[in-house]
N, C-alpha and C positions, 0 to 999 in steps of 0.2 A: 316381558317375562317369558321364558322359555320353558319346555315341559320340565315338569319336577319330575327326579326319581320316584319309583313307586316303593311306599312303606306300607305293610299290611295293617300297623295300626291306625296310620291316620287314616288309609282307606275305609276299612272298617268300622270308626267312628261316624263316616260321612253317612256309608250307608245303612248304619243303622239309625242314625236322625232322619235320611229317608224311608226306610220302612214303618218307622213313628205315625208321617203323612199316608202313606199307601194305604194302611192300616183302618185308616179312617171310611175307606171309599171304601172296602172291598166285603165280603161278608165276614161275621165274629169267628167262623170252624175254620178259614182257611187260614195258614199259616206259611205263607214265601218267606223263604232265609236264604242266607249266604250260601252259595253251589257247596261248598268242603262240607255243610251239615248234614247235607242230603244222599242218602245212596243214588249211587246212578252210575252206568257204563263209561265206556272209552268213546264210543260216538256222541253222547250225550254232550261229552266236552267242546267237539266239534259243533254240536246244536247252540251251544249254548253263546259259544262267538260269534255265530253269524246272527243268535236272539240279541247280544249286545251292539254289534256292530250296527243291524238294523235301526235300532233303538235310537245310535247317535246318528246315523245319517238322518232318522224322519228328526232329530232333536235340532241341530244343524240346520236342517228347512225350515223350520220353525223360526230359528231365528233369525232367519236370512228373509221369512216372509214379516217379520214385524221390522226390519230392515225396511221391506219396500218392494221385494222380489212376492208378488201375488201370482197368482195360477193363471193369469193372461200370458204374465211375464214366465212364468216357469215352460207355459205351451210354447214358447218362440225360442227358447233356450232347448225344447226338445226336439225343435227343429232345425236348430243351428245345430246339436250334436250328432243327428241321424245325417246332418250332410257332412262329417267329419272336421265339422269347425272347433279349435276349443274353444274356451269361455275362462274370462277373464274377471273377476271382480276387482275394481282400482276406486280409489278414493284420491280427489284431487281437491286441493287447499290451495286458497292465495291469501294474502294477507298485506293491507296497506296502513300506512301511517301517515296524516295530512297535518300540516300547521293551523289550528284555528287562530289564536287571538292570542294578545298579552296581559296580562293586568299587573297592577301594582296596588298595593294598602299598605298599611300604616298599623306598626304594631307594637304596641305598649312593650316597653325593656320589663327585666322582673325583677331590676334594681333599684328602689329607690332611693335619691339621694336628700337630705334633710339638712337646711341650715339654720343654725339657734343664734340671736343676737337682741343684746341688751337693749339696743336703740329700736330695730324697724323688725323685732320679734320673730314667730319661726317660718321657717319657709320652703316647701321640698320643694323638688323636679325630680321629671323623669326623665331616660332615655328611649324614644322612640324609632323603631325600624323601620325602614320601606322592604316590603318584601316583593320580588318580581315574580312573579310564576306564568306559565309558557304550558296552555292548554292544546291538546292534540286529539283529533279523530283515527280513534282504531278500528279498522275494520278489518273482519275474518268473514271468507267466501269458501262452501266444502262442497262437492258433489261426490254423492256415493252412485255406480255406475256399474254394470257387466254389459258386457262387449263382445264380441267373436273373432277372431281371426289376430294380425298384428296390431293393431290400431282400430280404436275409436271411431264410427265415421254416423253420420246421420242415420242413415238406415243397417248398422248395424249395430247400434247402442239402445242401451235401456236404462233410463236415469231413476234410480231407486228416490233418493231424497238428495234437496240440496237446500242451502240455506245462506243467509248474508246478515250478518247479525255486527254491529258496532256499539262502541261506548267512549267516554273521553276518559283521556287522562291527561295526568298533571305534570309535570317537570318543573325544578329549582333550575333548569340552565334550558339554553336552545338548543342543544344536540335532539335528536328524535331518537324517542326512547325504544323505538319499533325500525326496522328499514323502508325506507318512506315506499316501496313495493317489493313483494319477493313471493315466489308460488314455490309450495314444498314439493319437492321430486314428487311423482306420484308413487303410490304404493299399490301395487299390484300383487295379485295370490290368485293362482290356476283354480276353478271352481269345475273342471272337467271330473277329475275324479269325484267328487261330491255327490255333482249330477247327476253322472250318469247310470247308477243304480235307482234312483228318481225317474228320469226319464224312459229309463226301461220299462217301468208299471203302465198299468192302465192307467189313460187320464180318468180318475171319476173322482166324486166330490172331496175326499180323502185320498190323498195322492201316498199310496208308503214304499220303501224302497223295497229292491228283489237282489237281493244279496246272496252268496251261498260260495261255499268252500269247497273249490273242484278236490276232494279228497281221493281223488285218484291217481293222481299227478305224482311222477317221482319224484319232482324237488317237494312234494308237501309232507311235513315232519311231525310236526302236532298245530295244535291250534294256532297257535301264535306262529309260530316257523312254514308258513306260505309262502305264495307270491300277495295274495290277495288283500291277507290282512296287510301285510307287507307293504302294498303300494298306500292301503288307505290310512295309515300309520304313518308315514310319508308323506301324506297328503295333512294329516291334520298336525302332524310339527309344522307345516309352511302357512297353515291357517292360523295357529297359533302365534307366529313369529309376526303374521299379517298383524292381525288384533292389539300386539304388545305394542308394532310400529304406530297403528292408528290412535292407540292409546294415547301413546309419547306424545304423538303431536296435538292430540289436546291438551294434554294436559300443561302442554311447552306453552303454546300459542294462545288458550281458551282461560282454561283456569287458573291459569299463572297470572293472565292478566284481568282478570274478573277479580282477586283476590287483592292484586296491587290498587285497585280502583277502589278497594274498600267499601264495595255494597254491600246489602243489605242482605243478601242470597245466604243462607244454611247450606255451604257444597257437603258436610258433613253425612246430609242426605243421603249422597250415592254409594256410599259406608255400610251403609246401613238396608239397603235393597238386598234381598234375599231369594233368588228365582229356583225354585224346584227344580233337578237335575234329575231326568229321566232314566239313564244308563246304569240297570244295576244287573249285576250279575247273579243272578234268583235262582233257585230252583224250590220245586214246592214238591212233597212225596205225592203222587199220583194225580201229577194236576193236572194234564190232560192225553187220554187215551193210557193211563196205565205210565208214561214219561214225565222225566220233572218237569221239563221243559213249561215253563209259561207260554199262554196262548195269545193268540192274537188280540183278545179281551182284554189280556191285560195290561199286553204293550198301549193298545189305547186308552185304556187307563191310566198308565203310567205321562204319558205324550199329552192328554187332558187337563192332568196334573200341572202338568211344565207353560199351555199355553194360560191358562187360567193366573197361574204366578206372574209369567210376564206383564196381562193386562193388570191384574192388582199391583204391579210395580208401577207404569203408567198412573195407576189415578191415585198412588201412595205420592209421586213424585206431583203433579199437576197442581194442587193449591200451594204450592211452596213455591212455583218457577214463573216467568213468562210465559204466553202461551207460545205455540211455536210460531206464529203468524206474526209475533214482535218482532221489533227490530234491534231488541237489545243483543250484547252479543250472546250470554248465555241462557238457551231457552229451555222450552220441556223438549225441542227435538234432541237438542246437544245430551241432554243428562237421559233420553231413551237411547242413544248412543252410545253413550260411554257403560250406561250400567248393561245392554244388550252387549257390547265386546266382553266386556268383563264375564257374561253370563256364555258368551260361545268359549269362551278358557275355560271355563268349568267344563261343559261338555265334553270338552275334548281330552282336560286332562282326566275326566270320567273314564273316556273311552279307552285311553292309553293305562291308566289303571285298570282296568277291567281283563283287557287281554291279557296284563303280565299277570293280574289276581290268578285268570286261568293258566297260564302257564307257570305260576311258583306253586298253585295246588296238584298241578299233576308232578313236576318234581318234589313236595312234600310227600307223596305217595311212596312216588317212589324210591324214596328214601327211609320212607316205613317199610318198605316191604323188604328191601334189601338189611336196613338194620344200623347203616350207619349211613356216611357221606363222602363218596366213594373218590378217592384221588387218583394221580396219575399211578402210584406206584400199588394202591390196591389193583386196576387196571391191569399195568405189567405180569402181577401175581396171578389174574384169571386167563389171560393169553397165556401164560408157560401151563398151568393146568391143561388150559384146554388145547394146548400141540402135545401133551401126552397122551391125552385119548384120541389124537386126531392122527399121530405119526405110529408107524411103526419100530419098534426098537430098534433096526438096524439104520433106520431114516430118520429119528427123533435130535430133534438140536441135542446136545450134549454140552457140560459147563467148557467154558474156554478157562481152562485150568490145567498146565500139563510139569510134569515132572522133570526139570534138564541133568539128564544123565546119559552114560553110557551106556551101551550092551552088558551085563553080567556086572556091572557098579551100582554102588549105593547113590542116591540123586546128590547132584550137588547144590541144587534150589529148587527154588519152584519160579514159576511165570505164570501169571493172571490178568483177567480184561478184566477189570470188577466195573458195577452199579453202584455208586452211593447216592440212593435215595433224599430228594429235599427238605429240609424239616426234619430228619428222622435222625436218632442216636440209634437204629440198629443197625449192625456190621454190615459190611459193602459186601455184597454176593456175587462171584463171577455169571458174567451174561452166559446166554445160553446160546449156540450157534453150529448152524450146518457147516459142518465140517468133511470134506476131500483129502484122504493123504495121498500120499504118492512112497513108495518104499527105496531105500538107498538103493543103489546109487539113482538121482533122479537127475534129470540133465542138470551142466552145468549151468551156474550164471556168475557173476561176476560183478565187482562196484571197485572205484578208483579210490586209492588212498592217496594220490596227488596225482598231477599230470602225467607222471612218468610212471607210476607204478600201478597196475591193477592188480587184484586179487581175486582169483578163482573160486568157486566152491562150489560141492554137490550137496553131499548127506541127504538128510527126510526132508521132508518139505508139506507142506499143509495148506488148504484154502477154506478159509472159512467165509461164512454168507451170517450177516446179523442181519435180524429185523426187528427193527425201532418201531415200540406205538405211541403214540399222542393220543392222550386223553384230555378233554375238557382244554385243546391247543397247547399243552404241557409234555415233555416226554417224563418230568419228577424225578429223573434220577441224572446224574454227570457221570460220567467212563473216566476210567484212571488205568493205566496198566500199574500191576504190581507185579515188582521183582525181590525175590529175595534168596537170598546164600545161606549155606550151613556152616559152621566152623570150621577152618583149615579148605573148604573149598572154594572157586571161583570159576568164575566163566564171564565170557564180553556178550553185550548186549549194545546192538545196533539196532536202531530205529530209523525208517525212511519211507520212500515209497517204493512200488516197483515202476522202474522207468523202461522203455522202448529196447529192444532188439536184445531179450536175456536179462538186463540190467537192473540193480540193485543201486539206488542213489539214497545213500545214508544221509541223515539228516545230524544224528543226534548218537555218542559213542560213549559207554562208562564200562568200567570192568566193574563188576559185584561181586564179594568175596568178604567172609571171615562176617558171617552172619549180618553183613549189611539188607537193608531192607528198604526198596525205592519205591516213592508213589508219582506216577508221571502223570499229571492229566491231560485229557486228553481233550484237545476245541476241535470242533467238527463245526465246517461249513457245509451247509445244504445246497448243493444243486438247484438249478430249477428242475420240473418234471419234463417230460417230454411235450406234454400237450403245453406245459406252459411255457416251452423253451418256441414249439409252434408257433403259437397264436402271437408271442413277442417278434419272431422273424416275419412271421407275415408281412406286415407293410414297411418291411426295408426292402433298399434297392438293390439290384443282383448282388451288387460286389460286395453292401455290408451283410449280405444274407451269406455268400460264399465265406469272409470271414468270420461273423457267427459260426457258420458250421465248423470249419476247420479249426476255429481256437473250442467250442466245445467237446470237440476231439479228442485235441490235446486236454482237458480239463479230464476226462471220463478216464484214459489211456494211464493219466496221472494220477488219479485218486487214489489206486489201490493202498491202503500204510500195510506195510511190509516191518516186522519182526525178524531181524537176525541174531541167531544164540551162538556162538565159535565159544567149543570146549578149550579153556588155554593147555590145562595139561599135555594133551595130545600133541597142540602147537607145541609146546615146549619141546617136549621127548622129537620131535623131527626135527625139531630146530636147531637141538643140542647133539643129533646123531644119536639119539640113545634108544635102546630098543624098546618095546610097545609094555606099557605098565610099569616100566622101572622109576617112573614117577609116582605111582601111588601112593607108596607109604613114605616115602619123603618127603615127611610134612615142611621140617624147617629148610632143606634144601632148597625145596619149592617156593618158600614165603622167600628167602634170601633170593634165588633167580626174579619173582615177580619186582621187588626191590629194586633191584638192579636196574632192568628193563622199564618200569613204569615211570620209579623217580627217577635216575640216574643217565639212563639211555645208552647206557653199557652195550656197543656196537656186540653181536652175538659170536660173532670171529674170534673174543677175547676168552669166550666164556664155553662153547663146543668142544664135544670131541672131536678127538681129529688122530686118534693111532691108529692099533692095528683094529679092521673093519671086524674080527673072528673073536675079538677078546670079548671076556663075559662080560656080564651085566655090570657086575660085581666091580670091576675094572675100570669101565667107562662110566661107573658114577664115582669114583675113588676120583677119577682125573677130573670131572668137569667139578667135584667139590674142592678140589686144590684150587685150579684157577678163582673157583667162587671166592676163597680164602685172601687168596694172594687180591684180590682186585678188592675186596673188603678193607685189608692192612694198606692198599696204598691209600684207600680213603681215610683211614685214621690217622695215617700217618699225614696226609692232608690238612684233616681237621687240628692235631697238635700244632703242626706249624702256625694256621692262622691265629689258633688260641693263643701261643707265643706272641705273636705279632702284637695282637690286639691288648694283649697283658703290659707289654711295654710300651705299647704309644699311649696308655692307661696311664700306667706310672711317671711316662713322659710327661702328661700335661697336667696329671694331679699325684705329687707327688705325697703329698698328707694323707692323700684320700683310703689307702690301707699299709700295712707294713708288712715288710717283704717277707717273713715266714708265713703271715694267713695268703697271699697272693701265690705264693710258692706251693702251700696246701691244697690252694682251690685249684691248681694246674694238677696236680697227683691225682684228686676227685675229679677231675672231670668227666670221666668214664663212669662214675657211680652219683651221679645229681641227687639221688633218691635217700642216700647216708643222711643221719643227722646232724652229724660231725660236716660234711660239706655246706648242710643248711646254714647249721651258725655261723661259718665264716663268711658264705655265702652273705649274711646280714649284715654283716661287718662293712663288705664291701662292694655294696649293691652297686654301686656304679662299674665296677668292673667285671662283675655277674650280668650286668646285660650288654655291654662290649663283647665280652665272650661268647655271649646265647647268639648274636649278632655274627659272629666271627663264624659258631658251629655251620649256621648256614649258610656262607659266603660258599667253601667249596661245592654246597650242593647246588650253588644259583649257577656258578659257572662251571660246576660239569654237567650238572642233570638240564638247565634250562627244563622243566618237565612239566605237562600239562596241568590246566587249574586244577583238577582232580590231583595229579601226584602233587602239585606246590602244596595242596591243604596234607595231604600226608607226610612232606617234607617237616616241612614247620613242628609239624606233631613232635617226629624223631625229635626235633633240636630242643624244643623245651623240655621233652620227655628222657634225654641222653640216650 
């Protein structure tokens, strides 16, 4: 059995059945309770870990001397550790199984059979068995033992207890019900850190440990969050895991087979031993010098308590057992063993309760004081507080929320880095971030729209710096960029990184327009830090440390994500020759030109001015909305054709399927899907309403071929007409 979680209530039940006991020994006016009930400081908490921890280590001796470890043997263990030996406690088991003897008897069947007859009268029989049975010597051998250094050796062992205990068993066949020999791995557990706050003390007649919390230390946190407690918390999971092991193997080897032997023994007994448990975490109002803290009076009290149970365990168990000097196999030594491990789990899992009792009362604190229980994203909300009274206005982060528009224009969207908090229905709030601009014209940079073509760019430009907190190993909130358009407006939106020598390496490209609104979120992989990018290249060799460095390089070089916004308008108006703003209030010019170009890929040669360079504004949008017109008509004139096509390979292979005035009607409606008069016919002759809708977008597959983006606005047009 391994440590249990600590629950404050079953803790708290334990130790108020021990203060029940205490209670008895101590005077009628004092009253020790639980640390939460007692006023008392912030070092007091620290006193009161090292009053507990004390507490299990002298508890711990205690049972390790009714083990067998006496104060002769503890001197030689204090002098194994002042030469820097550790110390080892191992327990080692064998176990044999011998053939004694065979017998056979004779055993009545539990059928009787009865015969009745008129001549020679009644008459039973029975059926009789031979039963063979095949008796066997079990024998179990244990030494309990600590040692110094790797191994075991004559002069450096100390043999606590050991014992050789047998008994017979029985078997229906000749197989051996045990392996005729087998010795259990030994089971070893480090008894250094234990000790050595023991051996530290004065040897005198009461040996108690000298324990204490370098609270000075910068990795010490609170009570529980040391090195110190820390190692001996450490120490007593591996004592614990010992005792579970030592357990097993009695219970495997001893009482497994004591039970199948079917004597006479009550194990019931070991149930039922109940050993006082020293380790409580007390305080008492002004119990010594003006501090809660208990004294050393009453740790001895308490440790008085604990040996006195053990020996009343002893003579609770002795008229029921063998003595230990028998030969049977389970004696009073076995069952002061088994209930003594069972009794160092207690202690220990005392002691492991005890520190987290101190460590969940100082977080109950401070969880009163503060007023609630505080997550990652109330966290985030006291860090933006507190860089507003820490930064200066011109230096303070600022929301990453900016308006995209032009000089002297109404915004055509907005663009945001938002937070949406874990757990939470409240609205995602853009982060907050040190932000750089740089004013137009700022150098160029440039990203490839295929091999052969790059594209230049300057305008504004911006650096911003976020800083991320983790709270409680949590950062509580996910990143999402949000982008969103006004009606009749648009613009492109590029996502990537910034890559080497100027360069812009797009990853991710949508136009956003006509009030669309994107949420993109955003995975961010962490980095290692520098120190731990360090201490990992440390013991590689030149060449994998040469390339470490140089692909971290590249990793840092490439991290930046890079936001790119291209107004299309503007693009438009250059692309088309036409002069600066004569796209503004051409709403629907503009929606037909994006049309064009996004679904269609309407080469821009078809669609430009191209007269005289002096003519008005006026002029040059007259001429580029005729071509608009004409490149419109030959798509409809397009789309009639297929719909013809498709109408008669319709009628071709289902000639029932409608008749030729509603087919001829749905061809004159096709420009108007939306009529009710098109509907009903439409019903008439669903089969050739989706041939058709099929048909509309055939010409757009084979002129536009056009991005996922434009194919889902393609499709729209065709079932929309």
């Amino acid at each position: 059995m391994s440590m249990r979680e600590y629950h404050f209530f079953a803790f708290k039940d334990r130790v108020d059945a021990a203060l029940v006991k205490l209670r008895r020994l101590i005077d009628v006016e004092r009253q020790p309770m639980l640390a939460a009930d007692v006023p008392h400081a912030y070092p007091d908490k620290f006193g009161l870990a090292e009053f507990v921890t004390n507490l299990s280590l002298a508890a711990q001796f205690n049972v390790l001397e009714a083990l067998g470890l006496h104060e002769e043997h503890m001197s030689t263990c204090a002098g194994w550790l002042a030469d820097g030996k550790p110390i080892t406690l191992r327990l080692n088991a064998t176990q044999r199984c011998t053939f004694q003897r065979e017998e056979s008897r004779d055993v009545d069947g539990a059928k009787t059979h009865v015969l009745e007859s008129s001549l020679f009268g009644r008459s039973e029989s029975k059926t009789v068995l031979k039963v063979t049975e095949f008796f066997w010597t079990y024998q179990f051998d244990f030494e309990l033992l600590v040692f110094c250094g790797g191994a075991p050796m004559a002069d450096t062992k100390l043999t606590l207890q050991q014992q050789s205990g047998r008994c017979e068993m029985r078997t229906s066949s000749k197989a051996a019900p045990k392996p005729t020999s087998s010795a259990a791995p030994p089971t070893d557990v480090d008894l250094t850190p234990l000790l050595s706050p023991l051996a530290a003390a004065p040897s005198d007649a009461q040996r108690s440990p000298a324990f204490s919390i370098d609270r000075d230390h910068p990795a010490c946190r609170t009570p529980r969050r040391n090195a110190q407690v820390e190692a001996l918390l450490g120490s007593a999971r591996a004592l614990t895991s010992w005792a579970t092991s030592a357990r097993a193997l009695f219970d495997r080897e001893v009482v497994a087979v004591e039970r199948a032997c079917q004597t006479n023994l009550d194990l019931s007994l070991l149930a039922k031993v109940d050993i006082f448990v020293p380790v409580l975490p007390l305080f008492e109002e002004g119990a010594h010098d003006g501090a809660p803290l208990l004294g050393s009076r009453d740790a001895s009290t308490l440790l008085q308590l604990q040996r006195s149970a053990i020996a009343e365990a002893s003579d609770q168990l002795a008229p029921h057992l063998p003595t230990a000097a028998s030969t049977e196999l389970f004696t009073l030594a076995s069952a002061r063993l088994l209930v003594l491990l069972s009794h160092l789990q207690a202690v220990l899992q005392h002691y492991s309760d005890a520190i987290a009792y101190i460590e969940d009362m100082l977080r109950k604190q401070l969880v009163a004081a503060v007023g609630k229980e505080l997550t990652p994203s109330d966290f985030n909300t006291y860090m933006a507080h507190h860089c507003k009274k820490l930064y200066r206005a011109p230096y303070a982060p600022r929301p990453f929320s900016f308006a995209v528009r032009r000089p002297g224009h109404c915004p055509e969207g907005t663009i945001a880095l938002e937070a949406q908090p874990h757990g939470s229905a409240d609205l995602a709030e853009p982060i907050a971030t040190h932000c750089c601009a740089a004013a137009a014209p700022a150098p160029p940079m440039s990203f490839a729209l295929n091999a052969a073509t790059r594209v230049t760019f300057t305008g504004e430009r911006y650096l911003h710096a976020y800083i991320g907190h983790e709270f409680a190993g949590a950062s509580g909130a996910s990143l999402h960029l949000s982008a969103r358009a006004r009606q009749f407006s648009s613009y492109m939106l590029l996502l990537g990184k910034i890559g080497p020598a100027a360069t812009f390496e797009p990853k991710h490209a949508i136009v956003v327009q006509n009030k669309d609104e994107l949420t993109i979120p955003l995975l961010l992989d962490q980095l290692p830090t520098a120190k731990e990018f360090r201490d990992a290249v440390e013991s590689l060799s030149p060449e994998q440390q040469r390339f470490a460095r140089a692909y971290r390089s590249m990793q840092l070089e490439g991290s930046l994500f890079a936001v790119l916004l291209v107004q299309l308008k503007p693009q438009l108006e250059v692309l088309l020759n036409l002069p600066d703003d004569s796209l503004t209030k051409e709403i629907e010019l503009t929606q037909q030109l994006l049309a064009l170009f996004t679904e269609h890929q309407i080469p821009s040669d078809l669609l430009s001015y191209s007269g005289d360079p002096v003519a008005s504004t006026t002029d040059k949008l007259a001429s580029v909305r005729a071509h608009v017109d004409a490149i419109l008509g030959m798509l409809s004139k397009a789309k009639q054709a297929e719909l013809r096509d498709a109408a008669q390979r319709h009628a071709y292979k289902h000639p029932n399927a409608a008749s030729a005035p509603a087919m001829e009607a749905l061809l004159n409606h096709q420009e108007d899907d939306d009529s009710s008069e098109a509907e009903a016919m439409a019903a008439s002759c669903c089969g050739v309403r989706q041939e058709l809708q099929s048909a509309r977008c055939a010409p757009q597959r084979r002129m536009a071929r056009a991005a996922p983006s434009g194919g889902c606005r393609s499709r729209a047009m065709c079932y929309g007409g």
